[in-house]
N, C-alpha and C positions, 0 to 999 in steps of 0.2 A: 504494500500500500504506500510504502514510502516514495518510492521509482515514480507509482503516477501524481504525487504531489510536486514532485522534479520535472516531471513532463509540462504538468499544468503553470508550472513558476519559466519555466526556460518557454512555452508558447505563447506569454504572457509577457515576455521582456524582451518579445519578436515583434509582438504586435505592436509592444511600445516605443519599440526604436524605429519601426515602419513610421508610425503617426508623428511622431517626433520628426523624423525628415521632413512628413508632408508639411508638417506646420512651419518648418526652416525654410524650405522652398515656396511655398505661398506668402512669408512675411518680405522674403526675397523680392519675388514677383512684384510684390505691392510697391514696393522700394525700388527696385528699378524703373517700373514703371513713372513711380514720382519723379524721383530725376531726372530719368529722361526727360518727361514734357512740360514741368513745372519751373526743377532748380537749371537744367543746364539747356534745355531748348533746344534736343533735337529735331533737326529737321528728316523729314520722310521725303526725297526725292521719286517723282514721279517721270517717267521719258516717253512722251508725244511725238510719232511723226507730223511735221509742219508739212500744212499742205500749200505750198504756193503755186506762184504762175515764171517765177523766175528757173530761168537754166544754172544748174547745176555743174560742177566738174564733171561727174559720171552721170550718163543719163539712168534715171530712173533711180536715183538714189536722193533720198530726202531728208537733210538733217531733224536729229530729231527735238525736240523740245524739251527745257526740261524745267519744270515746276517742283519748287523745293517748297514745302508748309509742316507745321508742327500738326503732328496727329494726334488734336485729343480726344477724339472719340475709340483712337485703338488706344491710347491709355489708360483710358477711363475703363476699358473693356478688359485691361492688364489688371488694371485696382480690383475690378468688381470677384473676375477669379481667384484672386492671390484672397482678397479678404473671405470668399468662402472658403478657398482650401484650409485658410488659417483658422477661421472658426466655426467650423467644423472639426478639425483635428485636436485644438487643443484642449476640446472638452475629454473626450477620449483617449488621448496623453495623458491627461491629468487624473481620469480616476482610474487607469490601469498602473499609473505611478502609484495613485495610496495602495491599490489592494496587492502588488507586487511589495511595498514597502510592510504590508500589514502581515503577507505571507513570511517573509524573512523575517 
């Protein structure tokens, strides 16, 4: 009977270190995404073929366009993920840490 108290505490300090990652990489997420589009203002370049009426060096070749803007709605889409994985996870971290602390 002892063996599956050992099983139950080692499946249990698996699952806790699983949720524990996720909650590392979702407070991550949240945080990158903040800097990127809030503190340091990355920009998202986008590249458009321009369609003119002018001739070209090579025919049939059309330089392209390009449009640089900060993207907050994929930020705000980086936040909205990162703070579910986070809070979700950290509930389930936390009380697989007490009854892992309560079983030792």
């Amino acid at each position: 009977m002892h063996w599956l108290k050992f099983i139950f505490i080692v499946a249990l300090v698996i699952i806790f270190v699983g949720t524990s990652f996720i909650a590392i990489f979702g407070a991550g997420k949240v945080l990158t995404a903040l800097f990127k589009a809030f503190v340091f203002k990355v920009e998202t370049c986008e590249y458009r073929p321009v369609r003119t009426e002018k001739t070209l060096p090579i025919p049939g070749f059309e330089a392209p366009e390009q449009t640089c803007k900060i993207d907050y709605n994929r930020a705000k889409e980086d936040i909205a993920e990162g703070l579910a994985m986070f809070i979700v996870s950290i509930p389930i971290s936390l009380a697989l840490f007490k009854k892992i602390k309560n079983l030792l």
